[in-house]
C-alpha positions in Angstrom: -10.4 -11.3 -0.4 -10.0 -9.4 -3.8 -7.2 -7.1 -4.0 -5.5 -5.2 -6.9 -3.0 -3.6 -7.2 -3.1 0.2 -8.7 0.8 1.2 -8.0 3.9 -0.6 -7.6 6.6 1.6 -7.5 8.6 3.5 -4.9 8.5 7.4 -4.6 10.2 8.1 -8.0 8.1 5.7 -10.1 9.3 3.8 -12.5 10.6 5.1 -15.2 11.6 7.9 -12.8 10.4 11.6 -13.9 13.8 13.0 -15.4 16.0 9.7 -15.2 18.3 8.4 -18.1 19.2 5.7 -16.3 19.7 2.3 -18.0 16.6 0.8 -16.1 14.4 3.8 -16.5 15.5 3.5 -20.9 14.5 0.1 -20.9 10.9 0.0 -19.2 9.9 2.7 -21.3 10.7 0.6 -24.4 9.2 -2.1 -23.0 6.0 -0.7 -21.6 3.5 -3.4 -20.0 4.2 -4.6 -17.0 7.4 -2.9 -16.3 5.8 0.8 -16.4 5.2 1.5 -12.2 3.4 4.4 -11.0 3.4 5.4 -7.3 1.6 2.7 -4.8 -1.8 1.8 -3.7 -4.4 -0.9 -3.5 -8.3 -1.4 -3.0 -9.2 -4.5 -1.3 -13.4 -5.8 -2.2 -13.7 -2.4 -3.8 -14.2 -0.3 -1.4 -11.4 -0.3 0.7 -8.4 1.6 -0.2 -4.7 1.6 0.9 -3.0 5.1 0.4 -3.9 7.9 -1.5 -0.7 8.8 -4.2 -0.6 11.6 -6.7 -0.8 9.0 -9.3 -4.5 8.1 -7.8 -6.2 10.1 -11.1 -4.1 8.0 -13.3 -5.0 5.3 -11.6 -8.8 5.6 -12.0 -8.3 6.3 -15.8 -6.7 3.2 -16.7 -8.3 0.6 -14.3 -12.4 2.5 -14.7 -12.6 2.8 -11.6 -15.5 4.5 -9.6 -13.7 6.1 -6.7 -16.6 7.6 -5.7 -17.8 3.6 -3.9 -14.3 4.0 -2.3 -15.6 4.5 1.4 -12.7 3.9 3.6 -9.2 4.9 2.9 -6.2 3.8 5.2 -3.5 5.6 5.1 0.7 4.5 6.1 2.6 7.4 6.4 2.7 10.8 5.4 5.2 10.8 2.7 3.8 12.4 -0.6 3.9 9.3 -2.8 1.3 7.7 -0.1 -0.7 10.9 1.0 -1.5 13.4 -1.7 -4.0 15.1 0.1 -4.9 17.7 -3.0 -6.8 16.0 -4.5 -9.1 14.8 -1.8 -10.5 17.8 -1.7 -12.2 17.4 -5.0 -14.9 14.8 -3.7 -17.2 17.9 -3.1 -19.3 19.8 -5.5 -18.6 21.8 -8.1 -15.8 19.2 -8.9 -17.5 16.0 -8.0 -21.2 15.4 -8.6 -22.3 12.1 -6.5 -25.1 9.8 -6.3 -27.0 10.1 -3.2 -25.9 6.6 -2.2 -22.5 7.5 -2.2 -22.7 10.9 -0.8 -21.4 9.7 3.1 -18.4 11.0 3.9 -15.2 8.7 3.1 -13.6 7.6 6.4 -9.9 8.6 6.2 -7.5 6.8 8.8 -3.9 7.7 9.1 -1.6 8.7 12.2 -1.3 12.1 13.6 1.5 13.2 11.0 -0.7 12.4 8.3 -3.4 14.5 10.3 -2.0 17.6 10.5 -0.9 17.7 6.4 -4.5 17.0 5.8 -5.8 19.9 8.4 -3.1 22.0 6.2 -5.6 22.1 3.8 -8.3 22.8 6.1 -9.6 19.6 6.8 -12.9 18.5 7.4 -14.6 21.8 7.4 -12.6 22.4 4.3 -14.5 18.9 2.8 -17.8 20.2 2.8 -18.6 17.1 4.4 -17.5 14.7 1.9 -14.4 13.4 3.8 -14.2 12.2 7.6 -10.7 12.1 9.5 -9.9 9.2 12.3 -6.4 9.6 13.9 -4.8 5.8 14.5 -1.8 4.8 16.3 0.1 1.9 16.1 -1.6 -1.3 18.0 -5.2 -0.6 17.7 -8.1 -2.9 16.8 -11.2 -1.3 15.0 -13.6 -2.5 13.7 -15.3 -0.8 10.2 -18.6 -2.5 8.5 -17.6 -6.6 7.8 -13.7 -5.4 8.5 -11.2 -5.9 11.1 -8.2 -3.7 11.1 -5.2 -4.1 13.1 -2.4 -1.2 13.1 1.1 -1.6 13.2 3.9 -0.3 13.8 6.6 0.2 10.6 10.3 1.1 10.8 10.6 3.6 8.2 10.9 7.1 9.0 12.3 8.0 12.5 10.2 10.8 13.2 7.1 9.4 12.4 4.6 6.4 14.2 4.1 4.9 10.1 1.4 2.5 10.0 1.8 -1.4 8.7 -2.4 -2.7 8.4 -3.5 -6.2 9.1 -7.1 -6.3 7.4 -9.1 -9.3 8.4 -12.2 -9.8 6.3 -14.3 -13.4 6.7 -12.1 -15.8 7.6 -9.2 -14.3 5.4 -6.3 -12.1 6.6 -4.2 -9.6 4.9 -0.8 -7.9 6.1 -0.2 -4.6 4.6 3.7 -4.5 4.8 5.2 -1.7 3.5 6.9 0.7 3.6 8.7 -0.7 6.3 12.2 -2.2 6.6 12.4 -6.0 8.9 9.6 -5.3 11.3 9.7 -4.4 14.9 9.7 -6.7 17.1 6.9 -4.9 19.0 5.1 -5.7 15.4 6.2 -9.2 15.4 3.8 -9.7 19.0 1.0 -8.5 17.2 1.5 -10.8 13.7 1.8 -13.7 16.1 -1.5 -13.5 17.2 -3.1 -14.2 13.7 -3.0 -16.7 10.8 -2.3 -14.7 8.1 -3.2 -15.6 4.3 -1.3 -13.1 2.4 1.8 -10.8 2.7 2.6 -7.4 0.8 5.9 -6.7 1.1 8.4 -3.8 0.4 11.2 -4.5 -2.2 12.1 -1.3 -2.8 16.0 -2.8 -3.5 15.1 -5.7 -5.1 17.8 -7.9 -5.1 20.3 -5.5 -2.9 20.7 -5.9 1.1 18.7 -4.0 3.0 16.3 -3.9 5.9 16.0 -0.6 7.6 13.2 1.6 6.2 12.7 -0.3 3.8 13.5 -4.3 2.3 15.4 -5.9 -0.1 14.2 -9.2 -1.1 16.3 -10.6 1.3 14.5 -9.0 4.3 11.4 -10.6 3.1 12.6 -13.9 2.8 13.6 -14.1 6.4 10.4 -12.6 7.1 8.7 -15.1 5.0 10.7 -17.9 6.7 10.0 -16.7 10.6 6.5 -16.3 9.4 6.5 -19.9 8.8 8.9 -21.3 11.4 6.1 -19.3 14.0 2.9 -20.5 12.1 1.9 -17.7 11.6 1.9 -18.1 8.0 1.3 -21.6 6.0 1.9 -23.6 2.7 -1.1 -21.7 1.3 -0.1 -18.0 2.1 0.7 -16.0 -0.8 3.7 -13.8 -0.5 3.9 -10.4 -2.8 6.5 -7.9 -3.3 6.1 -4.6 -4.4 7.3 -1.0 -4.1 10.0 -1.3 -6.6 12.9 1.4 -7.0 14.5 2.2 -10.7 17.3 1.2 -9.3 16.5 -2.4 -8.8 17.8 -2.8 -12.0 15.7 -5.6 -13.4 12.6 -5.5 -15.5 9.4 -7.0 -14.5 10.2 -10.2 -15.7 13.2 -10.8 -14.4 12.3 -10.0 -10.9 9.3 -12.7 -11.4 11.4 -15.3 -12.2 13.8 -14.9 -9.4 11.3 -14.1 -6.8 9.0 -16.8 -8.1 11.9 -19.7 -6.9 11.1 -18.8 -3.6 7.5 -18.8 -4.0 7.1 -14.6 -4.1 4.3 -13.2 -6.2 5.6 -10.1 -8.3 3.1 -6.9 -7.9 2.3 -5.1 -11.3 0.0 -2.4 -11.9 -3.5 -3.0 -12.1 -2.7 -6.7 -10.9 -5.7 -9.0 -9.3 -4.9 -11.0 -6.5 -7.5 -13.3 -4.7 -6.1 -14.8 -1.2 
């Protein structure tokens, strides 16, 4: 399974919009790796993980031809992973696209994330370029050669966020974040498969905490009940991402002290194979 990696920062980015911070100064001297725009993926490109305002950014600097994306899955309604606006401009006069790709794209997201899109006036409002399926937490679908389990996230109260296990072949992917130490209703599902590779949230880095969202800390003990429960192995590759300013630390510098316990640091526009 190919993934990569368009956004790894939290809601602010990274450096934040109006921040003088310390942290903020130094990445933008630095550029590369420690510039962080606001979060998504594609897996075997054409499956997409949340939908940021950073998305046109994102198809400048990596090429990319969203117009092959044909299923986009969607966590939670906050606008650094749902920026429905510009959704709406996979429709003529603002999109002209081959007849091959010209089926709707297959939006899934939970009832919150429903309603801000239907804000906008939905479907009808798409022209037929975009298609909506409502999920809750603990379905199985299945979409073309993809298997898609939902989750459920602990991140904001009044909201059922999505966490995604996405099994295609004989390789499985969890989609962790944002969430803080999963549920434990969470953990029932996870347990049923052999997963191959973790995303997690780091939003604090190397600070405590594991309510709506991780340190690195949280993920460790994930990581370690992952492998005390077999539901992970030797061979399962373990990524953080979702990185606050205020971690602190530049890209670097996370690697290295995520890398002795065997994490994979997240960059923008990384590759991963799992």
């Amino acid at each position: 399974m190919r993934i990569q990696f368009l956004g790894t920062a939290a809601s602010e980015g990274w450096p934040a919009v109006f921040c003088q911070c310390e942290a903020c100064k130094k990445a933008k001297e630095l550029g590369g790796k420690n510039i962080r725009s606001r979060s998504s993926c594609i897996i075997e490109d054409k499956y997409m993980i949340d939908f940021p305002p950073d998305t046109f950014m994102h198809m400048i600097k990596n090429k990319l031809d969203l117009a092959k994306i044909q299923h986009l899955f969607i966590t939670h309604s906050h606008e650094d992973h749902f920026y429905p606006e510009d959704l709406f401009t996979r429709q003529e006069p603002y999109a002209h696209i081959d007849k091959q790709y010209l089926a709707p794209m297959n939006i899934y997201g939970n009832s919150t994330v429903k309603k801000e899109f239907n804000k906008l006036g939905g479907e009808k409002n798409s022209n037929g370029s975009l298609k909506f399926q409502e999920l809750k937490p603990f379905q199985h679908i299945k979409i073309e050669d993809v298997e898609v389990y939902t989750l459920l996230a602990d991140h904001k109260p009044d909201e059922q966020c999505l966490l995604y296990i996405i099994k295609i072949g004989n390789k499985t992917l969890l989609y962790g974040h944002d969430s803080g130490y999963f549920p434990e209703r969470s953990w029932k599902e996870i347990a049923k498969h052999k997963i191959d590779g973790v995303i997690f949230d780091c939003t604090f880095g190397f600070m405590e905490m594991k309510k709506g969202h991780m340190g690195f800390s949280a993920a460790l003990e994930i990581k370690d009940r992952m492998l005390r429960e077999s539901i992970a192995s030797e061979n399962t590759k373990y990524i953080i991402t979702h990185f606050s300013h205020n971690v602190g630390l530049m890209h670097e510098e996370i690697e290295k002290k995520a890398g002795e316990y065997g994490f994979i640091t997240a960059y923008d526009g990384m590759f991963l194979e799992i």
